[in-house]
N, C-alpha and C positions, 0 to 999 in steps of 0.2 A: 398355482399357489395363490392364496391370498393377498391382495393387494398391502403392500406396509408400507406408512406414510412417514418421513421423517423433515422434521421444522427447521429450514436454516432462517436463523434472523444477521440477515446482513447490514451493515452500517457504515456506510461512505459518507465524504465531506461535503456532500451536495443534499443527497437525500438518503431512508430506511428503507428499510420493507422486510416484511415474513414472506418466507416460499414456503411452501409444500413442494416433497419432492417425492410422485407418488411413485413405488418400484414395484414390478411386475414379475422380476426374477432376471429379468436383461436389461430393462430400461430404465434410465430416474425419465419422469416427466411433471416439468414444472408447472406451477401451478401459483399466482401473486396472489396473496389474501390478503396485503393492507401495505401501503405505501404514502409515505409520510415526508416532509423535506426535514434538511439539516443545514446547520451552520454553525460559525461560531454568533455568539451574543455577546454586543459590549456591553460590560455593568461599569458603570464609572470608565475609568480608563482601560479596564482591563477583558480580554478577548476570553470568555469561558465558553464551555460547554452544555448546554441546558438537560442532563440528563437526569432531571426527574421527569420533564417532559419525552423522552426519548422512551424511559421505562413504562409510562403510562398508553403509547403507543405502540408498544413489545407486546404491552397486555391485552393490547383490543384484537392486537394481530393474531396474538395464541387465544382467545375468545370465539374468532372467526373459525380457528381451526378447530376449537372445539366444538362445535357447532355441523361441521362441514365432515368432517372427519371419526371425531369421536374415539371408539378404544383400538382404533387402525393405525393410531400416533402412535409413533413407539419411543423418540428419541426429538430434542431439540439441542441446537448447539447455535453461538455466538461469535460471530466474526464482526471484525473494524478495523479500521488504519491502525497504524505503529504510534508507537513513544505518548501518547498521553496517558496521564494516571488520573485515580481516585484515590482519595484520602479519606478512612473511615476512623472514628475515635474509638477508644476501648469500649463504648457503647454500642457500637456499630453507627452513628449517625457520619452523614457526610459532615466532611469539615469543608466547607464551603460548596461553588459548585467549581469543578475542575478548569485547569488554564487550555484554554486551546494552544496548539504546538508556532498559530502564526502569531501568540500574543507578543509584542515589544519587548518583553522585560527578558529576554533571554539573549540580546542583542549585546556584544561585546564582551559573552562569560565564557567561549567556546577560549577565547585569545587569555583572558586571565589564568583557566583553567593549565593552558600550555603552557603558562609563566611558570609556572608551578611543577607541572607535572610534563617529560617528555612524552610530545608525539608517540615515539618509539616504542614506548611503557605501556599507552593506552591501549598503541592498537595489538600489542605482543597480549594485552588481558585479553581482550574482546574481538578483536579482528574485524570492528566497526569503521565504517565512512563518518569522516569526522563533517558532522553537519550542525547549524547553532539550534534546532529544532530537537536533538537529540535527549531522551530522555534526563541522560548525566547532567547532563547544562542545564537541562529545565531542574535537575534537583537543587542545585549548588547556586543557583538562581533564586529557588526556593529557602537556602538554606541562609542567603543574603539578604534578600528582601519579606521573606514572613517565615521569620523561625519559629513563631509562635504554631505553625499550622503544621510542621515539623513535627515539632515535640510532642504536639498533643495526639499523634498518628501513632496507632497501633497497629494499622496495615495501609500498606501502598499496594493499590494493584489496578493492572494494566486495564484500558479502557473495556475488551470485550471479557479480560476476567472480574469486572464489576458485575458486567452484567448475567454473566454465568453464577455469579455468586447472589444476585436478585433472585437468580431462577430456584437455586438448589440450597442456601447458604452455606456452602464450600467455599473456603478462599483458596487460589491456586495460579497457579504463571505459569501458564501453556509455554512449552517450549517457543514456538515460532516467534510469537511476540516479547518473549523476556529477551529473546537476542536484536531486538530493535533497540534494545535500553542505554544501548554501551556501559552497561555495566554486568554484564554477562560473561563468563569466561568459557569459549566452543570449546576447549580441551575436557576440562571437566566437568563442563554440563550441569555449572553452579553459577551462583552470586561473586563476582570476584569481590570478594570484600575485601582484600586488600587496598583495590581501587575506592571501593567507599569510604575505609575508615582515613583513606588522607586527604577525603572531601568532607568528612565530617558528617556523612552521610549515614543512617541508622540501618546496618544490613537487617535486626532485628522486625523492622516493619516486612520485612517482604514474605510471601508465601513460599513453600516448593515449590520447586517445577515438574510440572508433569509434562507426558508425553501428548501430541494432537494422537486424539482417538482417545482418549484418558474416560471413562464414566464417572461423574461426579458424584452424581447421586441422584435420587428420584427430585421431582418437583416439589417445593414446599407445599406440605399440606394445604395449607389457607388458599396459595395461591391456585394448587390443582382443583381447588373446589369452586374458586369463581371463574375461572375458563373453562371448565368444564374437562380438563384431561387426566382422569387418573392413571396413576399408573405407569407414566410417561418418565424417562430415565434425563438427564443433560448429561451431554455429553462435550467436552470442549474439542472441538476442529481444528486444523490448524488454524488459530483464533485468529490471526494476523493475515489480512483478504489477501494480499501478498502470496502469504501460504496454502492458502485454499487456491487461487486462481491457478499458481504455477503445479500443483497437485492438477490437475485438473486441463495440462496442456495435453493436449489428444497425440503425443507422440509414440514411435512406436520402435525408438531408440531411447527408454528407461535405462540407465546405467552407464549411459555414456555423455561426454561434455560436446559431442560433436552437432549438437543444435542448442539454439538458444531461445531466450524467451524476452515478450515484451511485455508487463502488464498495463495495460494502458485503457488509461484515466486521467482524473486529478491530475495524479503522481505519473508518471511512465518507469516501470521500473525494469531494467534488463539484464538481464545476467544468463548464468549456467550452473545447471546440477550438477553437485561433484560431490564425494563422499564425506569429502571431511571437511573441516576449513582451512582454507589456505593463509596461512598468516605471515607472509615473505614480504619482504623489504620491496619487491615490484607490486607486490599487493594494493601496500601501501601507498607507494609515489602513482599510482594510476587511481589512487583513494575507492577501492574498491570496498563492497561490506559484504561480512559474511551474515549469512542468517538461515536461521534454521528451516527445514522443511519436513518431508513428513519420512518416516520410516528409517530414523538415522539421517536421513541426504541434509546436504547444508544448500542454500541456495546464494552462489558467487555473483556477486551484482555489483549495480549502482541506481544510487535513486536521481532520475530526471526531475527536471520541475513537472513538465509534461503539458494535459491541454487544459492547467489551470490560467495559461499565458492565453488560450484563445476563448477559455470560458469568462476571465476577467476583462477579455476585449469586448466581451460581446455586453460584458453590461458597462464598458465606458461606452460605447456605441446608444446604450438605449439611454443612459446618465444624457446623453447630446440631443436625444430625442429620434433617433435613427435603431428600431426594433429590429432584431432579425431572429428566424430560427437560425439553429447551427448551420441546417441543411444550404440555406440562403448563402449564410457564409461562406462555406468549403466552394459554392459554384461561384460567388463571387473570388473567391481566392486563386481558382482553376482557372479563371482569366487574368489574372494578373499577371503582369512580365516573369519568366521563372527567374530564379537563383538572382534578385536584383540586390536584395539587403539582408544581409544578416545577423544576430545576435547570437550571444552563450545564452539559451535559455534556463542555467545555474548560475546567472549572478544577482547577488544579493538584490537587487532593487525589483528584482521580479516576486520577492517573495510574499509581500505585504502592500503592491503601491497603491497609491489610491486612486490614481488613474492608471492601470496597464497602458491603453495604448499610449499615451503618454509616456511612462516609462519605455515605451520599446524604440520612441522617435527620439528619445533621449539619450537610449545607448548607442543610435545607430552615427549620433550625431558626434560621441564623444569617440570613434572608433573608427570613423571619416566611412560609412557607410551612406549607399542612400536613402534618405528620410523618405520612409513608408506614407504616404500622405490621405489615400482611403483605405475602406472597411476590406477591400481584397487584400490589398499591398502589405496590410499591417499582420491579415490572419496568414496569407501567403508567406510573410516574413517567419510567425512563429512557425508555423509547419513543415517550410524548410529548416530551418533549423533544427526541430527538434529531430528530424532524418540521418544531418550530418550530425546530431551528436548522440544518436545511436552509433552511427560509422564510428567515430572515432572510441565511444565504448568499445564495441566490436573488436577495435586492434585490442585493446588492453586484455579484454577475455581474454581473449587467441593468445599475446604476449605470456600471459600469468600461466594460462590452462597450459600450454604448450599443444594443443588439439584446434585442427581448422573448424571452426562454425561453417554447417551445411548450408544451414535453412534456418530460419527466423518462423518461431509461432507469436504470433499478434493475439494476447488472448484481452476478454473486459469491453469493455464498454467502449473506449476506441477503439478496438476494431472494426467497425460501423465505418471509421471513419477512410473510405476509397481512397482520398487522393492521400492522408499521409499514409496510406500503405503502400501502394507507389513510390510515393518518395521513398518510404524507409527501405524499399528494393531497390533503387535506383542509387541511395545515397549508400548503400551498405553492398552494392553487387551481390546479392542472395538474394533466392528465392523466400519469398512472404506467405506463410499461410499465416490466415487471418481466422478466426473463431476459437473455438464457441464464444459469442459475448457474454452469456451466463458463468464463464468460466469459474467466479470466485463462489455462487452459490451452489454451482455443480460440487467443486472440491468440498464444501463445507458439509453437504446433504450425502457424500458419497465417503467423506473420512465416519461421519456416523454410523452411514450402513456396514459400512467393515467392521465398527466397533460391535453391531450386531450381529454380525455372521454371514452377512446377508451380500458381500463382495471378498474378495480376494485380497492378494497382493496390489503394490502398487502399479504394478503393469496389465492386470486384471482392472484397476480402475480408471486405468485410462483408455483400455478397449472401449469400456461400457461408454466413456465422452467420447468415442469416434464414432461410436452408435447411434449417438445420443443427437447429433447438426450437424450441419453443413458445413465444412471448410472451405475457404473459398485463395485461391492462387493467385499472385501478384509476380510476376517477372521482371528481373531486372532491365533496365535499359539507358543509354543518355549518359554512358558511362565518364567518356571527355568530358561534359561539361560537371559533371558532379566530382569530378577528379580535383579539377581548377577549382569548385566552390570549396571542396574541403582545404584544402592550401590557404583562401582567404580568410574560412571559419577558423581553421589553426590561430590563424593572427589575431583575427577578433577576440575568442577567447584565453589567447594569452595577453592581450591587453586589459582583459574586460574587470582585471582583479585589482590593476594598477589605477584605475582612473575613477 
């Protein structure tokens, strides 16, 4: 058959990039044609998202493919992190540029919010992990400190369905990512607007929700003529890289809760695929989140901080004048004394500090740990930890699911990372497979093709990613001493809220 090419533009809190993902009839094989950095941008006080700049470099990348490719494109689609929005005016212009999810101003509205409204209520709408980064807090936030940007909003929509809507002018709220919002209700597969109208919140701005794999519509004219791709459909993915990556775990028990997954990055996010959402009272007290996935599945988690603690070491490290690759670091970590110090790498001061490794001598201090003192000791420190608190996720799946976790897939870009896969085997007693790294542009590139005809089910699309690289095995071991670590991480992070 003909070679057919389909465009995932994926977008992480580090950097971009366009793939090409060429399919032969068995195989996606990828292909980078433009890769660009990300962050957030302070304007004055406040932490946004520079996506005009992010759009202009979508364009150069679908450019390249036009160029490269031509009328072999059949489909592009959009994936990006959870909870941040766009505000567009009855005009369509942006109303400002958007908040990024670590800006200040949402610090303290998570505890107001619960003044108001119970716990209980929230999580029985939405059957969300209560976190202050949550899109609800960022509204009510919004709704507190710039009403004016509020009101003049005729659509709010989620960061990769801005960009689905640059592509196609559709507006629309891919399922996976509306249920990042907490304000989603998984029963009905709607807007719980009950919850907005007692935030004061306008359900009216928001789009449908569509299904990932949804076809939006072709490329806007204007823009298919200066990249050169006519003819070219968007389609939206599981938009939320979340959703794409765990779409995308090479398993070969689809339908069962009996493995689990880690998406690791940034964020580390763990959980298990279960039918429906689980919205029970142990749910909750283990602060679990449901969120959507692809073909009906909900995917049962918890968001980790993850290796934003060893990526924000590595630039207090170069802030000191002391550079390293990551690679440098993990072998200088690998000598370090094991299980010396430990931290919750979920509390608050990890989420924004302006010195990480600072922050992490500071909670080790306030929790009568030993203070990490070099570049090994500190990255050693977060990487055990983030292991044991994979483990103790792990009980709470098993607790809620009622189903033993087998095996652990390690998919994203940590993956790469050898020694926390290790640990996370050693600290969780399970077997580690680790890959694909590509995982979130694989799911993104492969919910397209199915929307084309061109793959199967969901079990048929995860053959094609066991096809597709190399999974590579991690065994557990060192069980005694990680037994004793998790007993002392218990205490750490039941202190770690109080102090």
């Amino acid at each position: 058959m003909a070679e057919k090419v389909y465009l995932g533009v994926d977008l992480g809190a580090e950097s971009g990039r366009v793939m090409a993902g060429r399919w032969d009839g068995s195989h996606m094989r990828l292909e980078e044609l433009h890769r660009f950095p990300n962050g957030g941008v302070w304007v004055g006080d406040s932490l946004k998202w520079d996506v005009v700049r992010l759009w202009a470099e979508i364009q150069q990348g679908l450019g390249e493919a036009g160029r490269r490719f031509g009328s072999a494109v059949r489909s592009v689609g959009v994936d990006t992190w959870g909870v941040d929005t766009v505000l567009l005016s009855q005009s369509d212009e942006l109303l400002g540029l958007p908040f990024h999810y670590r800006d200040p101003r949402t610090r303290g509205v998570m505890g107001r919010v619960l003044e108001r409204i119970p716990r209980a209520e929230i999580f029985g709408q939405t059957g969300l992990q209560f976190m202050e980064i949550n899109t609800l807090f960022q509204m009510v936030s919004l709704r507190e400190q710039h009403p004016e940007l509020l009101d003049a909003a005729r659509s709010l929509l989620m960061m990769p369905d801005f960009f689905n809507w640059c592509l196609s002018g559709v507006r629309s709220a891919e399922f996976t990512n509306a249920t990042t919002t907490q304000f989603f209700d998984p029963r009905k597969r709607s807007w719980a607007t009950d919850l907005l109208s007692q935030l004061d919140i306008p359900a009216s701005i928001l789009p449908p929700a569509v299904d990932p794999g949804a076809v939006l519509g072709p490329l806007r004219s204007g823009l298919a003529s200066r990249v050169g791709l006519g003819g070219v459909r968007v389609v939206a993915p599981a938009t939320h890289d979340t959703g794409s990556a765990v779409a995308a775990v090479p398993t070969d028990s689809t339908g069962k809760a009996n493995w689990a997954y880690i998406s690791s990055g940034t964020w580390s996010l763990m959980g298990v695929e279960v039918p429906n959402a689980i919205l029970s009272s142990k749910a909750m007290e283990f602060d679990l989140t449901n969120e959507g996935g692809i073909q009906g599945t909900y995917r049962l988690l918890k968001n980790i901080m993850g290796l934003w603690l060893v990526q924000q070491c590595r630039r207090s490290f170069e802030h000191r004048g002391r550079a390293h690759t990551y690679e440098q670091l993990v072998s200088l970590a690998s000598k370090a004394t094991p299980l010396r110090s430990l931290v919750n790498p979920d509390h608050p001061s990890f989420l924004a500090p302006e010195d990480m490794a600072s922050a992490i001598q500071e909670r080790c201090r306030a929790t009568g740990e030993p203070v990490p003192e070099d570049e090994g000791a500190l990255v050693r420190c977060a990487l055990e930890s983030l292991a044991l608190k994979y483990a103790s996720t792990l009980q709470g799946l098993e607790e809620v699911t009622g189903t033993p976790v087998e095996v652990i897939h390690v998919v994203g870009g940590g993956s790469r990372n050898d020694l926390l896969n290790q640990f996370t085997a050693d600290a969780c007693q399970r077997p580690v497979l680790a890959g694909p790294v590509e995982a979130t542009v694989l799911g993104n590139l492969l919910v397209q093709a199915q929307a084309d005809g061109a793959v199967g089910d969901l079990v048929q699309l995860r053959s094609v990613v066991r096809q597709s690289g190399a999974i590579r095995r991690f065994d557990p071991s060192g069980g005694a001493a990680w037994s004793e670590a998790a007993s002392r991480f218990a205490r750490v992070s039941s202190s770690s809220f109080r102090s």
